[in-house]
C-alpha positions in Angstrom: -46.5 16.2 -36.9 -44.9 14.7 -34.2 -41.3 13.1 -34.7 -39.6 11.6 -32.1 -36.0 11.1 -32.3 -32.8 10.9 -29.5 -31.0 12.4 -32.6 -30.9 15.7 -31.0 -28.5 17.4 -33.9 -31.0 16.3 -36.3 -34.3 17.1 -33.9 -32.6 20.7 -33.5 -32.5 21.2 -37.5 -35.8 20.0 -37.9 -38.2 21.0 -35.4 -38.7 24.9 -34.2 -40.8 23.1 -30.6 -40.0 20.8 -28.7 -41.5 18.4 -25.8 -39.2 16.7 -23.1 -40.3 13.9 -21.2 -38.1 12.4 -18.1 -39.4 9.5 -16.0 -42.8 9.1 -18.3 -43.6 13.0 -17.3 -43.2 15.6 -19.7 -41.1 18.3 -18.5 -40.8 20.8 -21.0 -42.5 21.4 -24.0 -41.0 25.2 -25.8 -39.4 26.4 -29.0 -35.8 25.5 -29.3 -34.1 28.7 -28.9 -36.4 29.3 -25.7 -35.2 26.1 -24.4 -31.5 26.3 -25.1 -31.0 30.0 -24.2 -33.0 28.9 -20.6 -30.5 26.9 -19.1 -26.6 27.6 -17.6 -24.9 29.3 -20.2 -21.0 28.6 -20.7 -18.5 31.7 -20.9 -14.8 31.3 -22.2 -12.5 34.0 -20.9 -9.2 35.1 -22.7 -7.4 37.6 -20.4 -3.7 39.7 -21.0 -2.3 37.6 -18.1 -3.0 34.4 -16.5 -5.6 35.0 -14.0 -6.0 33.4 -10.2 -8.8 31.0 -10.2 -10.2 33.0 -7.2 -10.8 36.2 -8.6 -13.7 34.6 -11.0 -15.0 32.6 -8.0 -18.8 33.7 -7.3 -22.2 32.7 -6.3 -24.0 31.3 -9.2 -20.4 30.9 -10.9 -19.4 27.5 -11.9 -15.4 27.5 -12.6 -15.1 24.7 -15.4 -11.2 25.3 -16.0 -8.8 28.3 -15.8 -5.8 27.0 -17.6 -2.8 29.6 -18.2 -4.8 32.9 -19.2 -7.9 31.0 -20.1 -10.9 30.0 -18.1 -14.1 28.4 -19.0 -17.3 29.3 -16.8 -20.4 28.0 -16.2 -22.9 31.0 -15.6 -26.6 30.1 -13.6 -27.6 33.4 -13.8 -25.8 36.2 -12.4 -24.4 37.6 -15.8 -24.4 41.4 -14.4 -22.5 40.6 -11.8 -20.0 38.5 -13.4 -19.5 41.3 -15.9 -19.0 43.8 -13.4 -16.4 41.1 -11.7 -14.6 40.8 -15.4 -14.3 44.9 -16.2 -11.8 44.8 -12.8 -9.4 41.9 -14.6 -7.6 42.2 -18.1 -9.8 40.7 -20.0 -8.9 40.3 -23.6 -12.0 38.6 -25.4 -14.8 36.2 -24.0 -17.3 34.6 -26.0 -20.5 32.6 -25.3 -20.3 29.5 -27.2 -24.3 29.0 -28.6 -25.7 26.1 -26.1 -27.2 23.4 -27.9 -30.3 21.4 -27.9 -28.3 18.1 -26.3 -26.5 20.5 -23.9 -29.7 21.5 -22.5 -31.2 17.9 -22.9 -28.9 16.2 -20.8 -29.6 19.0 -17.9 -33.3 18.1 -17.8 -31.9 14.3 -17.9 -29.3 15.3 -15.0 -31.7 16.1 -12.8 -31.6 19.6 -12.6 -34.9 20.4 -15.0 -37.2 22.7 -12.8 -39.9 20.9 -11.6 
């Protein structure tokens, strides 16, 4: 069955594949989780103390925000690295937020969908 659909809440409850086609070409075509986990993954940091903006800075690091003892990140890759990085500062929690089928949607139509 093929359902089309820019009702990507709604495409992610009901489809387990999915094809993505930018500029008439189809760029993707995987099962959701495989195509959501693929892309930058976001990282929110809690730390004990407020925490310079330049300790977190790193290739393949994106700072989003640091606000107080908060920061939001951005992660292409380079998770071992960054966790090494983050054992050195007080951190209290992180989480990674789940990425979602229109976060990674609107990478492929950002223009930075691997060609």
């Amino acid at each position: 069955v093929f359902f089309s659909s820019h009702i990507l809440p709604e495409v992610e409850r009901v489809c387990n594949r999915v094809g993505i086609v930018r500029e008439g070409r189809l760029v993707a075509v995987e099962d959701v989780d495989s195509i959501r986990h693929r892309r930058v993954r976001r990282l929110s940091v809690t730390f004990a103390r407020p925490v310079a903006a330049d300790a977190l800075r790193m290739e393949g690091v994106e700072i989003v925000s640091v606000d107080g003892n908060r920061a939001e990140l951005a992660v292409h890759g380079h998770l071992p690295e960054l966790l090494q990085r983050l054992a050195a500062l007080p951190v209290e929690d992180f989480v990674f937020p789940e990425a979602t089928l229109e976060d990674t949607f609107m990478k492929f139509y950002g223009g930075e969908a691997e060609e």
